[in-house]
C-alpha positions as CSV (number, residue, x, y, z in Angstrom):
1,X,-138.8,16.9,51.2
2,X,-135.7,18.9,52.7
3,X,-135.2,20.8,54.8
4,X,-132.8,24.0,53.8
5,X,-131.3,25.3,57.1
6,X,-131.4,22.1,60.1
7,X,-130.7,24.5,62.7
8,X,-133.6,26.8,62.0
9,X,-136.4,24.6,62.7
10,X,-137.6,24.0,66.8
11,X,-137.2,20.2,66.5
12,X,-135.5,18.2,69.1
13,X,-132.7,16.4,67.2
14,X,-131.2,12.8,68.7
15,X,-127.6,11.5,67.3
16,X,-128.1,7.8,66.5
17,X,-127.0,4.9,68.9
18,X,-125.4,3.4,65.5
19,X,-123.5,6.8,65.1
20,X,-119.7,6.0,65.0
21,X,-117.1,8.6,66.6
22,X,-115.6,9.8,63.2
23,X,-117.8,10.5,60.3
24,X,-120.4,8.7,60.4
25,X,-123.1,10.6,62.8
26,X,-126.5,11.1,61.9
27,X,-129.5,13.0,63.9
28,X,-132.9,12.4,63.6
29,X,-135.7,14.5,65.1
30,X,-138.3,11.8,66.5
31,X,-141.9,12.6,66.6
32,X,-141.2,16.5,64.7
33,X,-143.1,15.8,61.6
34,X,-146.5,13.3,61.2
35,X,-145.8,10.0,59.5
36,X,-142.5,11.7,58.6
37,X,-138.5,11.7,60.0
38,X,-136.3,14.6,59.2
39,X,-132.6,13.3,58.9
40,X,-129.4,15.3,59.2
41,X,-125.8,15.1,59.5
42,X,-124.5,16.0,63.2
43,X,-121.4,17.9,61.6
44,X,-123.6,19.9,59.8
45,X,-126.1,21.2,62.1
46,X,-127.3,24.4,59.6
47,X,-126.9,22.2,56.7
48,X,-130.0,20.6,55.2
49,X,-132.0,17.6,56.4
50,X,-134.3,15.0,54.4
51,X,-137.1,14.1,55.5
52,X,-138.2,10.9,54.7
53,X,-142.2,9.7,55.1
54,X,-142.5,6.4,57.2
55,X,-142.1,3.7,54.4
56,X,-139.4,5.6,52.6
57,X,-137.2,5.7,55.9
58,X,-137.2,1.9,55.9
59,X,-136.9,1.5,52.4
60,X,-133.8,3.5,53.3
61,X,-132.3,1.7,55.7
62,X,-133.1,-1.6,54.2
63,X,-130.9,0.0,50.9
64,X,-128.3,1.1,53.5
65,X,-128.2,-2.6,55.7
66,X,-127.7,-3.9,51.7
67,X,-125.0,-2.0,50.9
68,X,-126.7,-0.5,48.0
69,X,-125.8,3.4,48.7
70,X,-121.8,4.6,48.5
């Protein structure tokens, strides 16, 4: 699912701890969605933001901790 416009929803969003200072900073909005974990970029705050269902998110990051994803 995405999310069109970030900034438009009520969630409360978090930067990551892993976040770097250049351009690299991801939000998440923890506890927003059931079984579910909208994801944005922090630069682009009305941009759009995935949402990824609990075993997709770790599929994710386990693609992401792999290098599979440029």
């Amino acid at each position: 699912m995405i999310i069109s416009n970030a900034s438009a929803t009520s969630y409360t969003w978090t930067k990551s701890s892993y976040s770097g200072g250049q351009s690299d900073c991801v939000e998440v909005a923890l506890g927003a969605l059931p079984a579910a974990l909208p994801v944005r970029d922090s630069k682009r705050t009305d941009g759009p933001a995935v949402v990824f269902g609990d075993s997709n998110w770790g599929l994710f990051i386990d693609a992401v901790k792999r290098g599979d994803l440029a």
